[in-house]
C-alpha positions as CSV (number, residue, x, y, z in Angstrom):
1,X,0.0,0.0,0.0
2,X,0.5,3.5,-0.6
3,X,2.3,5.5,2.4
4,X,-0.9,7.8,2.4
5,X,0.2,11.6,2.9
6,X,-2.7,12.8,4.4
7,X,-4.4,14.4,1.2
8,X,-6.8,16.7,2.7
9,X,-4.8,17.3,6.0
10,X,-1.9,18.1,4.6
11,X,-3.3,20.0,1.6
12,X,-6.1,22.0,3.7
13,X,-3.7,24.4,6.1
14,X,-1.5,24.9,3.0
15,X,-4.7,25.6,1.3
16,X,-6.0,28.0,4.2
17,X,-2.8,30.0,4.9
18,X,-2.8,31.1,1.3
19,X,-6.5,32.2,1.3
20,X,-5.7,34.1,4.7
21,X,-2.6,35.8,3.1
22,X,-4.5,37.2,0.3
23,X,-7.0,38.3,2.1
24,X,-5.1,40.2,4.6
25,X,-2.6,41.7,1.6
26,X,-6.2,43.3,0.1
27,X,-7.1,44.7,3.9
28,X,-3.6,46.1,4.6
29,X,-3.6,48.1,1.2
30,X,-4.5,51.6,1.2
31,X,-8.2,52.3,1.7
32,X,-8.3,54.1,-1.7
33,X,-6.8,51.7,-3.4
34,X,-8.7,48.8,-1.7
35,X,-12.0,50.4,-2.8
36,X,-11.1,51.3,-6.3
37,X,-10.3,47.0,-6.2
38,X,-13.3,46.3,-4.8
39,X,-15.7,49.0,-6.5
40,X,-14.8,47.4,-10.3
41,X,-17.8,45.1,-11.4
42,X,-16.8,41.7,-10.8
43,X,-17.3,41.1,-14.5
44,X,-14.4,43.4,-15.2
45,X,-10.8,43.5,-15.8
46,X,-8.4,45.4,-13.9
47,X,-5.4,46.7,-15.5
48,X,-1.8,46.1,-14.4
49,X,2.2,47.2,-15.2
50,X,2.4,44.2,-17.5
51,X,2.0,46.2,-20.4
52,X,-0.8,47.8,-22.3
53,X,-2.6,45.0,-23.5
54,X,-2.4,43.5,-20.2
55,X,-5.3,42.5,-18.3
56,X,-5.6,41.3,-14.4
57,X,-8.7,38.5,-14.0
58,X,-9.8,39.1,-10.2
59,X,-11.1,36.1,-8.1
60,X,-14.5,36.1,-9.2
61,X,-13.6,36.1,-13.1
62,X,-11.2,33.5,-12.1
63,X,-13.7,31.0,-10.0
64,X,-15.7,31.2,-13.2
65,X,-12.5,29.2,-15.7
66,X,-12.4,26.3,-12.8
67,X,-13.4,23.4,-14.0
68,X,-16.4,21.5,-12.6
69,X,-16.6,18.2,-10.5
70,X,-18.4,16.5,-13.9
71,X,-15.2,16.9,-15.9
72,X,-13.6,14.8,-13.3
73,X,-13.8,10.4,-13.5
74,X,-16.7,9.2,-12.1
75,X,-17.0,9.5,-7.8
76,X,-15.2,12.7,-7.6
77,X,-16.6,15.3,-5.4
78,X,-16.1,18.9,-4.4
79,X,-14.6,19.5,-1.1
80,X,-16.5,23.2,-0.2
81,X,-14.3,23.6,2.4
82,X,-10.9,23.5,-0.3
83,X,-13.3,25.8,-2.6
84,X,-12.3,29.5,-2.5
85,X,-11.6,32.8,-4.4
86,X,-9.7,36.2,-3.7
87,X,-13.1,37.7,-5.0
88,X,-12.8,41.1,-6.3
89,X,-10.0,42.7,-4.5
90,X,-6.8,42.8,-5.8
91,X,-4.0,42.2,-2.8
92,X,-0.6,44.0,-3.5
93,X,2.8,42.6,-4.5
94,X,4.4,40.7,-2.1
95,X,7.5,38.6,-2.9
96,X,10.3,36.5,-0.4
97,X,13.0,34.9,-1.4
98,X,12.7,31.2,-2.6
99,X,13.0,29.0,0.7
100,X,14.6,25.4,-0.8
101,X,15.7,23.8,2.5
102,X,11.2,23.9,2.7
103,X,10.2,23.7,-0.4
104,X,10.1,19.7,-1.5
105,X,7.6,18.8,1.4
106,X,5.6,21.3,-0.1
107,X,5.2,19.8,-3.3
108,X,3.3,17.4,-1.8
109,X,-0.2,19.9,-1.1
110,X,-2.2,21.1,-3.2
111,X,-1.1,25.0,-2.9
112,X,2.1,23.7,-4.1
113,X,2.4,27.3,-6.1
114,X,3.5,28.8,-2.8
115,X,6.8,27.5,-3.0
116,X,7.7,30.4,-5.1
117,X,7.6,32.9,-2.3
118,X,5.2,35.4,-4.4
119,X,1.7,35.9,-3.6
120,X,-0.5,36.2,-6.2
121,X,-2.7,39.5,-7.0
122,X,-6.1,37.3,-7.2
123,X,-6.8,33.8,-6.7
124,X,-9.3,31.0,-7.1
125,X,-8.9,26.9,-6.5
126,X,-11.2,24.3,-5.9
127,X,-10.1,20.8,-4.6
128,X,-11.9,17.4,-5.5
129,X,-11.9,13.5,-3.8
130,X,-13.3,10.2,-4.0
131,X,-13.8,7.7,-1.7
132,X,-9.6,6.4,-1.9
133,X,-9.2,10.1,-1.0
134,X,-7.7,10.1,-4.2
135,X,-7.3,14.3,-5.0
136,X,-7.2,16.7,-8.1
137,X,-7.1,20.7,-7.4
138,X,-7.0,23.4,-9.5
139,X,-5.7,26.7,-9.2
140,X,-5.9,29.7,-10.7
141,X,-3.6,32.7,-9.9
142,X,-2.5,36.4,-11.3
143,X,0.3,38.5,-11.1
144,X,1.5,41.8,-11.4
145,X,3.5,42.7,-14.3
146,X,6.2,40.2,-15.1
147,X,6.0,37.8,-11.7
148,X,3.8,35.5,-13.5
149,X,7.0,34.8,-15.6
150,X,8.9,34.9,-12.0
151,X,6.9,32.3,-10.9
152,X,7.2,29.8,-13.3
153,X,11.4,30.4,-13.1
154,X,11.2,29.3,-9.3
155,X,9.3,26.7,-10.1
156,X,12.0,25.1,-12.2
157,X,14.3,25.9,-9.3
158,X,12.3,24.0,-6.7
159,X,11.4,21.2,-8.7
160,X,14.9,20.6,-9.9
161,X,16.0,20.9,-6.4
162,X,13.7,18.9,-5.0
163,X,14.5,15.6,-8.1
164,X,15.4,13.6,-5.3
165,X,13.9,13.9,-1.7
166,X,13.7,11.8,1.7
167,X,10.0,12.0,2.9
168,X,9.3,11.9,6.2
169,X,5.4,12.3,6.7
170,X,3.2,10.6,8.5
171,X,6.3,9.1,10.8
172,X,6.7,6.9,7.4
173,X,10.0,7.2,5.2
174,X,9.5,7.5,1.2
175,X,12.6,8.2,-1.0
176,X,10.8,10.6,-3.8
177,X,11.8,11.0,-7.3
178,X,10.6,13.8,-9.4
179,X,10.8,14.0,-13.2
180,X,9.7,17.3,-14.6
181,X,9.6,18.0,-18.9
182,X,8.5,21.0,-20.3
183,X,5.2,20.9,-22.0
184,X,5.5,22.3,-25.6
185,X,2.5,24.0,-26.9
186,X,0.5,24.7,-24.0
187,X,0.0,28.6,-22.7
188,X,3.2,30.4,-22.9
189,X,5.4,28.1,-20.9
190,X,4.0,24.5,-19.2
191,X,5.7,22.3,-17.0
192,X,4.5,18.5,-15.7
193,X,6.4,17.4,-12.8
194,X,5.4,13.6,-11.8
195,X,6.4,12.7,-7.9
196,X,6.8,8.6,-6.9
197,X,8.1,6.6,-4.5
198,X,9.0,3.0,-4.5
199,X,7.1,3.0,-1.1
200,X,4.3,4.4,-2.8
201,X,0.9,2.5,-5.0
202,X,0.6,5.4,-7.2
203,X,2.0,8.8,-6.8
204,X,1.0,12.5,-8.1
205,X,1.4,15.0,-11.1
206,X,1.7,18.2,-10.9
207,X,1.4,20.8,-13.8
208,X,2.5,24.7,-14.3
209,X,1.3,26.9,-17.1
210,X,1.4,30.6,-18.2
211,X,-0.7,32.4,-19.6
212,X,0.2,36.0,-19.7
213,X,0.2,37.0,-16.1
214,X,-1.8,34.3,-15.1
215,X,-0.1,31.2,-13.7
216,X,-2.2,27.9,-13.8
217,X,-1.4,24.9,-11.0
218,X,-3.3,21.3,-11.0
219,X,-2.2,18.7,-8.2
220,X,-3.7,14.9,-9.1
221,X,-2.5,12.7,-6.3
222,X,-3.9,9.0,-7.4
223,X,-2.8,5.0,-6.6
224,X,-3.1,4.0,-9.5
225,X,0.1,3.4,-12.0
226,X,-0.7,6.3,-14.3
227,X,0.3,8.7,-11.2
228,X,-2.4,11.1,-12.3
229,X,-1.6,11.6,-16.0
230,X,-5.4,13.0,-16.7
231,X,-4.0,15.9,-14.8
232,X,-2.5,17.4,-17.6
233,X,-5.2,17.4,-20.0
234,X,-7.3,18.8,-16.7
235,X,-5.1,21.2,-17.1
236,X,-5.3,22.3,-21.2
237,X,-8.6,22.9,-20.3
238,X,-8.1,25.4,-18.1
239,X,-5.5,27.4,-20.4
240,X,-8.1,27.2,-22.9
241,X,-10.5,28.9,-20.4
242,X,-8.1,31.3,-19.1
243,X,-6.9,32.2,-22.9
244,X,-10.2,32.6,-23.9
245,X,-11.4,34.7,-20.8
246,X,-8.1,37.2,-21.9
């Protein structure tokens, strides 16, 4: 069997920490600034320094490209509690430097994105599970002018770090291997990382695309031997959602 890591226990607070930080980023801006955000129709789109053509979905445009639970294999069902959005306030920059000696546990949640260190502008995931507790999330993030691009750099860096990591959860001990490609022809830039373990029955894909300033994450954490492959058609879907929303 599969040394189970604790999919929504582990996920959730990763999940949750990343919802509070955005929403306290929005309340600490300037209260002109935080009701010009919030005064825009949520059907809008707010500009940003990206350039002129450049357009910033908030988190209601953005809850509205997830995909739904029926796209999913049969037995999957919304967690409401993994469900959220930034709505329509957009949170200022806020950037730290990439933490590596952190960062490979982290791969294994579904807010994976946070590895990066930047907090996204607007955000908007929803997390799915069956009865194995078997897990696909989405998430959908934007970014001020060129940290979308940012973000998908420290990506690389953490994945290529983290190729080879000791696991320690759950008081179990997994020796991880993880073997990212680049994804030609998807968004601007995609990446597909897949994460096993010879201790494992299964194991999980992850996938990264651009798409302007909008950055794109899917975590599909399966036992079966196709490690959750579907995840990166999952996630086509969602570039062709979020290029067609732009």
């Amino acid at each position: 069997m599969k040394l189970r890591r604790a999919v929504v226990t582990v996920a959730a607070p990763a999940v949750l920490s990343f919802a509070l930080a955005a929403c306290s980023s929005g309340g600490t801006s300037s209260p002109s600034k935080a009701a010009s955000d919030a005064s825009s129709p949520a059907t809008t789109h707010a500009r940003t320094t990206g350039g002129p053509n450049a357009v910033l979905l908030n988190g209601t445009r953005l809850k509205a490209l997830l995909l739904p639970a029926d796209v999913l294999p049969k037995g999957y069902r919304a967690d409401p509690k993994a469900t959220r959005d930034s709505g329509t306030v957009l949170a200022p920059s806020s950037s730290a430097p990439v933490d590596l000696a952190s960062a490979c546990p982290k791969l294994e949640a579904s807010a994976w994105i946070q590895t990066t260190g930047i907090e996204s502008a607007a955000f908007a995931q929803g997390d799915f599970a069956n009865s194995a507790q078997e897990e696909f999330n989405e998430e959908l993030d934007t970014f001020r002018g060129t940290e979308a691009h940012t973000v998908m750099t420290r990506l690389h860096q953490v994945l290529k770090h983290c190729a080879r990591f000791t696991d320690t959860s759950s008081g179990a001990t997994a020796a991880v291997t993880i073997k990212t490609t680049a994804v030609p022809r998807t968004g601007d830039e995609t990446l597909k990382a897949v994460l096993s373990a010879p201790e494992w029955e299964g194991g999980t894909t992850l996938v990264a695309s651009r798409v302007g300033n909008a950055v794109i994450t899917t975590f599909y954490n399966v036992q079966s031997k196709d490690m959750g492959a579907a995840g990166l058609g999952l996630t086509k879907r969602l570039v062709a959602q979020v290029q067609h929303a732009k």
